[in-house]
C-alpha positions as a Markdown table, in Angstrom:
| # | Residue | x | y | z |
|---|---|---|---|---|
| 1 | Unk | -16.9 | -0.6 | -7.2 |
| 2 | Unk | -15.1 | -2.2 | -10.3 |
| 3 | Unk | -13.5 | -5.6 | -10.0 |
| 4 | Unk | -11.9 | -8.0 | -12.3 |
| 5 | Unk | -11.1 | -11.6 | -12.2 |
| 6 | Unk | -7.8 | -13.8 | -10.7 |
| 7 | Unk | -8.3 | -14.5 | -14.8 |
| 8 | Unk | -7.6 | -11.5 | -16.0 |
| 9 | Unk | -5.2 | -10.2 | -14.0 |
| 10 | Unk | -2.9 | -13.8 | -14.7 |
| 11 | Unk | -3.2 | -12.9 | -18.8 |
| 12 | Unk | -1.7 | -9.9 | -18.2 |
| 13 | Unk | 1.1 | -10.9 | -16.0 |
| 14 | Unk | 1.3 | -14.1 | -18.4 |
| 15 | Unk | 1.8 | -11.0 | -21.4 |
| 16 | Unk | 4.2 | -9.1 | -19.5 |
| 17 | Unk | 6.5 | -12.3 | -18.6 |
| 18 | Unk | 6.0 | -12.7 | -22.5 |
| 19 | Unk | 4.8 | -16.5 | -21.7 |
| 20 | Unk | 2.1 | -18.4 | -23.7 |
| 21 | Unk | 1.8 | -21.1 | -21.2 |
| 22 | Unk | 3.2 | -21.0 | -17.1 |
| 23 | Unk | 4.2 | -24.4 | -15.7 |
| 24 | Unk | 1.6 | -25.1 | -12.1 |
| 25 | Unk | 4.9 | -24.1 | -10.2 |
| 26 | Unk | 4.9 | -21.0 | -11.9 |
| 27 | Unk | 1.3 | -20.7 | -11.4 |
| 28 | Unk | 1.3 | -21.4 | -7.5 |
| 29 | Unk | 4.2 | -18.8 | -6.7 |
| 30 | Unk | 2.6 | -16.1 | -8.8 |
| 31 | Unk | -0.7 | -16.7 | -6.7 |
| 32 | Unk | 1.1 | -16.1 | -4.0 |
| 33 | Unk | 3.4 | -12.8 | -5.3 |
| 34 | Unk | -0.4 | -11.6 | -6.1 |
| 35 | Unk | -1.5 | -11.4 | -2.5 |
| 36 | Unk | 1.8 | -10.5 | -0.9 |
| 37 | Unk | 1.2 | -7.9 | -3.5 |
| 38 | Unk | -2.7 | -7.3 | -2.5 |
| 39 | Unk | -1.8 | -7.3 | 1.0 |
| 40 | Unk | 0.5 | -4.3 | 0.2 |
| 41 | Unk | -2.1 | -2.3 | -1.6 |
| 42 | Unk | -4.2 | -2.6 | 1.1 |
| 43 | Unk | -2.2 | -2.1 | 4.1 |
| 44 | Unk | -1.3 | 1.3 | 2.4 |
| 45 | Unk | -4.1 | 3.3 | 3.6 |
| 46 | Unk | -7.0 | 2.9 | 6.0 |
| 47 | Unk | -9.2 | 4.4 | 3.4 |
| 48 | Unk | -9.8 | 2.2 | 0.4 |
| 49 | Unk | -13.6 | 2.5 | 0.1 |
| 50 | Unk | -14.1 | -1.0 | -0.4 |
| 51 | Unk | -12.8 | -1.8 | 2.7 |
| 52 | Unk | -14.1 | 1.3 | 4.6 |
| 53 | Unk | -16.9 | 0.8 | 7.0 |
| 54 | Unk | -18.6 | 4.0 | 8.8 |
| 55 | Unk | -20.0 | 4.0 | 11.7 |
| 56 | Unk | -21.5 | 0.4 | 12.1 |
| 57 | Unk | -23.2 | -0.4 | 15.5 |
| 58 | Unk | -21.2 | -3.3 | 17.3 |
| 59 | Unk | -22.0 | -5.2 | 20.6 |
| 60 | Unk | -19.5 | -4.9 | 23.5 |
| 61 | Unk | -18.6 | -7.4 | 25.2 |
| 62 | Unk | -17.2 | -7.6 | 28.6 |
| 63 | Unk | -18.5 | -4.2 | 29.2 |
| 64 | Unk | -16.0 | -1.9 | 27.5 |
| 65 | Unk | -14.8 | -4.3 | 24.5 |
| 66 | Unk | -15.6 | -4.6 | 20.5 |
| 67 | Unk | -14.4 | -7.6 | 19.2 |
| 68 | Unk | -13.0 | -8.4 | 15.7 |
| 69 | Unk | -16.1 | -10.6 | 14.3 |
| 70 | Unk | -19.3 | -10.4 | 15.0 |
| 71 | Unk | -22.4 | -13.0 | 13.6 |
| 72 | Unk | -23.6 | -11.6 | 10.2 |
| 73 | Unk | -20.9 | -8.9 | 10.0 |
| 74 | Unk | -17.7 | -8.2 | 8.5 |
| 75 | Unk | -14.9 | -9.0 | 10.0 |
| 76 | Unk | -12.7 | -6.1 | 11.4 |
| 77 | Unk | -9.1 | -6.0 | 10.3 |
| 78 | Unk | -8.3 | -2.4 | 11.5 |
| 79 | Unk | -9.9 | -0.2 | 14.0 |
| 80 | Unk | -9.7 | 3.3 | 12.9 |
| 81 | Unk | -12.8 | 5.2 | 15.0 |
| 82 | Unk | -15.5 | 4.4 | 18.0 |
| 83 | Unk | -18.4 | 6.9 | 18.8 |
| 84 | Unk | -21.1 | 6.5 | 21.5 |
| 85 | Unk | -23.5 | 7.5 | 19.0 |
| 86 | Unk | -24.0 | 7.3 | 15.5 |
| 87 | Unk | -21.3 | 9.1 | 13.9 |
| 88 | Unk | -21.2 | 12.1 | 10.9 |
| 89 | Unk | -25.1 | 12.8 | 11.0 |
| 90 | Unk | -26.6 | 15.6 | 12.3 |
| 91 | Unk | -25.6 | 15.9 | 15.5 |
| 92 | Unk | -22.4 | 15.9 | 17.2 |
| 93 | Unk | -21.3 | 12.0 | 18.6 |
| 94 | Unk | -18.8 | 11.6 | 21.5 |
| 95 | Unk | -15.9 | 9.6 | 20.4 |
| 96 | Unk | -14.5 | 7.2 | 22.7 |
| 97 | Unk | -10.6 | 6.8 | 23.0 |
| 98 | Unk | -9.7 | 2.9 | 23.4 |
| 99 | Unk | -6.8 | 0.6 | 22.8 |
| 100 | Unk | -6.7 | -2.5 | 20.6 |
| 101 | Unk | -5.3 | -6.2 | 21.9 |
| 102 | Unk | -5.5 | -10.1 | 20.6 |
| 103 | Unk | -9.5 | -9.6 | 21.7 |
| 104 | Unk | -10.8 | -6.6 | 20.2 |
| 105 | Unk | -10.7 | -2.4 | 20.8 |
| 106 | Unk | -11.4 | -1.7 | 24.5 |
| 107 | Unk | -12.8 | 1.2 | 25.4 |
| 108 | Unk | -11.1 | 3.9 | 27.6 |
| 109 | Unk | -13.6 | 6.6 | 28.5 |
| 110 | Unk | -17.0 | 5.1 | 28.3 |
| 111 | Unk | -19.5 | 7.4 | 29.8 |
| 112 | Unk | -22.5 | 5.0 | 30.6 |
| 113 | Unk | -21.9 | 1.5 | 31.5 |
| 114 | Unk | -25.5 | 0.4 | 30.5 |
| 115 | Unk | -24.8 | 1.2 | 26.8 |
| 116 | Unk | -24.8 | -1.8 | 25.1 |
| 117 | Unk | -23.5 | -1.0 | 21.4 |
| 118 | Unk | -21.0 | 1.8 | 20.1 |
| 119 | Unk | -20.7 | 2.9 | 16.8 |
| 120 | Unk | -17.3 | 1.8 | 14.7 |
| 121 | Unk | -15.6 | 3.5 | 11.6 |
| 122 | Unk | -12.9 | 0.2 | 10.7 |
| 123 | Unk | -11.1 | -1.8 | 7.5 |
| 124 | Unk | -12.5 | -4.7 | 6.7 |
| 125 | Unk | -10.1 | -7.6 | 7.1 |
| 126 | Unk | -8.1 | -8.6 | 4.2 |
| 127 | Unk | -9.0 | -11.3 | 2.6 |
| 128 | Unk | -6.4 | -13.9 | 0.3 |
| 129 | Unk | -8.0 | -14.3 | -3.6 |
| 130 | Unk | -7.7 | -17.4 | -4.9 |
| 131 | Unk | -7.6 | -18.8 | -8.5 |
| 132 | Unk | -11.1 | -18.3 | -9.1 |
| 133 | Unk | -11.5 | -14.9 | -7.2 |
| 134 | Unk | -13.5 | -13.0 | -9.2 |
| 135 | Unk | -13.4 | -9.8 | -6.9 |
| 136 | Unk | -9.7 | -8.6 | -7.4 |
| 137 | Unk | -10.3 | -4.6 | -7.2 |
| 138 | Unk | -9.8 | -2.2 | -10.3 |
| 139 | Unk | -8.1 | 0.1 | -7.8 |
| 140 | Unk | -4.9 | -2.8 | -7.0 |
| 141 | Unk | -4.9 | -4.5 | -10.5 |
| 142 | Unk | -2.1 | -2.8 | -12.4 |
| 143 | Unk | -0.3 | -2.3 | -9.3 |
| 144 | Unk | -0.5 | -6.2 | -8.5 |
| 145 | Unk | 0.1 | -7.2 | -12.1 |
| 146 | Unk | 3.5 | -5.1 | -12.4 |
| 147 | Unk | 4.7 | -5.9 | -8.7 |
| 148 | Unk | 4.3 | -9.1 | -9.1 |
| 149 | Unk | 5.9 | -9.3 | -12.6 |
| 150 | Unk | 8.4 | -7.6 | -10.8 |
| 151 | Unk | 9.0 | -10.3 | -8.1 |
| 152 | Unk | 9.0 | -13.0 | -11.0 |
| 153 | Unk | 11.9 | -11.2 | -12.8 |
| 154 | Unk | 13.9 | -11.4 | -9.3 |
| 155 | Unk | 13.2 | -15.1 | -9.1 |
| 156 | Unk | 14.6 | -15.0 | -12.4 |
| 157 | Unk | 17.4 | -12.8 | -11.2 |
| 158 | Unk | 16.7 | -10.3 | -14.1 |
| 159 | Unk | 17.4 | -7.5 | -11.0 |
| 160 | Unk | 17.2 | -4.3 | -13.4 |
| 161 | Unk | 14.6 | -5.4 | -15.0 |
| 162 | Unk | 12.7 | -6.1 | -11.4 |
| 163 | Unk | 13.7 | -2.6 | -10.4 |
| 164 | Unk | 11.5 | -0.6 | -13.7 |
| 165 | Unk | 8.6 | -3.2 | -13.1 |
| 166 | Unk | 8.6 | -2.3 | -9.2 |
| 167 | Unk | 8.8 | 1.1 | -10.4 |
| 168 | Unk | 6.2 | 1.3 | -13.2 |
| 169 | Unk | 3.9 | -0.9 | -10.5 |
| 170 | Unk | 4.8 | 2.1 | -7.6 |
| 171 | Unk | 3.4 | 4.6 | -9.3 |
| 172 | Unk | 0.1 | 3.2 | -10.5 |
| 173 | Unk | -0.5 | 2.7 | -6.8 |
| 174 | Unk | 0.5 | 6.2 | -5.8 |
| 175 | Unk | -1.8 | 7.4 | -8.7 |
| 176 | Unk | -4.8 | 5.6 | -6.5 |
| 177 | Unk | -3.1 | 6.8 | -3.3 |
| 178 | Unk | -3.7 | 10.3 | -4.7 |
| 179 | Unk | -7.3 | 9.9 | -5.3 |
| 180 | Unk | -7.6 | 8.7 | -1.5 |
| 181 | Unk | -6.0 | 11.9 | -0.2 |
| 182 | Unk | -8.0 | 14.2 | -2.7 |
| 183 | Unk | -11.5 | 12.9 | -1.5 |
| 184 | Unk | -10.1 | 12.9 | 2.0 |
| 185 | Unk | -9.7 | 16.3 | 2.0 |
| 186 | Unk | -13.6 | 16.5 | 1.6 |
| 187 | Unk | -14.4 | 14.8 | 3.9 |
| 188 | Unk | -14.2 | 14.3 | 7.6 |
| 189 | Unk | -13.9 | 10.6 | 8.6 |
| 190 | Unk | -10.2 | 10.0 | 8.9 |
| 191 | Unk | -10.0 | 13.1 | 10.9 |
| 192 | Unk | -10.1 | 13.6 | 14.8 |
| 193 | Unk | -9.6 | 16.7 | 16.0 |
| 194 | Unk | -8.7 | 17.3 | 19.9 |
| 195 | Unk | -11.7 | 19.5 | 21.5 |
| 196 | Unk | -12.4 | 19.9 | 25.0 |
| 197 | Unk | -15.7 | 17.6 | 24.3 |
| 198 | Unk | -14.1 | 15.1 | 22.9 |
| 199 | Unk | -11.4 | 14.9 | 25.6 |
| 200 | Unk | -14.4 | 14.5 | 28.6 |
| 201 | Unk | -16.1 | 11.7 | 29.9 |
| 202 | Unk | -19.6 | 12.6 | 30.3 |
């Protein structure tokens, strides 16, 4: 997946505040309009690929619970799916129901209490960039650049000006929103569908 630099996305906001050189206050609360602004993108969907994990195996702990981190793993920022089994392969997988607290997902119909491991579909957590990141994905940088132009010009109070930025900035990130949805509909990971299987504990 495509990536630019904290560098390069900075230049451009730099060229569309139409400033040659920002003062380190400047700097610091731009940074920080950047990943209000990441943290946006990626709380729109639950299926930005980057952050997309199928069907990992994870530990329980406690007997029915999947915590958030786990040694040499990423860490999990949303839950979106738990099978028994190893999900979307050739056979069928029984997908557990569960509930999420402060410690983890905890699961609701588990059908063998000696299982050790299930099988999770979740979102990375988000990670802040800093300025050195060098990882800032192609998918948020227009959006990012333009939204937080956007909240410069309101902390210039240049309001009207704020509103076309936060619009120009809205549409780049539908434009990737739309992409998500098209190759969701080929595909079946963000889908549950209620069967009578999938409702019995077995």
């Amino acid at each position: 997946m495509q990536v630019k630099s904290y560098t390069d996305l900075l230049s451009l906001i730099r060229s569309l505040i139409g400033a040659g050189d920002l003062t380190t206050d400047e700097q610091s609360k731009i940074l920080n309009f950047v990943n209000r602004r990441a943290f946006e993108a990626y709380s729109t969907s639950q299926s930005w690929a980057r952050y997309l994990v199928i069907g990992e195996e994870r530990t329980l702990s406690s007997g029915n619970t999947i915590p958030y981190t786990e040694g040499g793993k990423d860490n999990i920022g949303e839950f979106i799916r738990i099978h028994r089994t190893e999900p979307f392969a050739k056979n069928s997988a029984l997908e557990y129901d569960f509930t999420v607290d402060v410690n983890g997902a905890n699961i609701l119909n588990i059908t063998n209490d000696n299982d050790l491991t299930a099988f999770v579909t979740y979102k990375k957590q988000f990670s802040e960039f800093s300025d050195t990141s060098i990882d800032i994905p192609l998918e948020f940088f227009y959006f990012i650049a333009h939204s937080a132009f956007a909240d410069f010009l309101r902390l210039e109070s240049k309001y009207q000006d704020a509103r076309t930025e936060e619009a120009i900035a809205q549409n780049y990130l539908a434009i990737e929103l739309e992409k998500i949805d098209i190759r969701n509909n080929n595909n079946s990971v963000n889908k549950k569908f209620s069967t009578y299987v999938n409702r019995q504990s077995r």
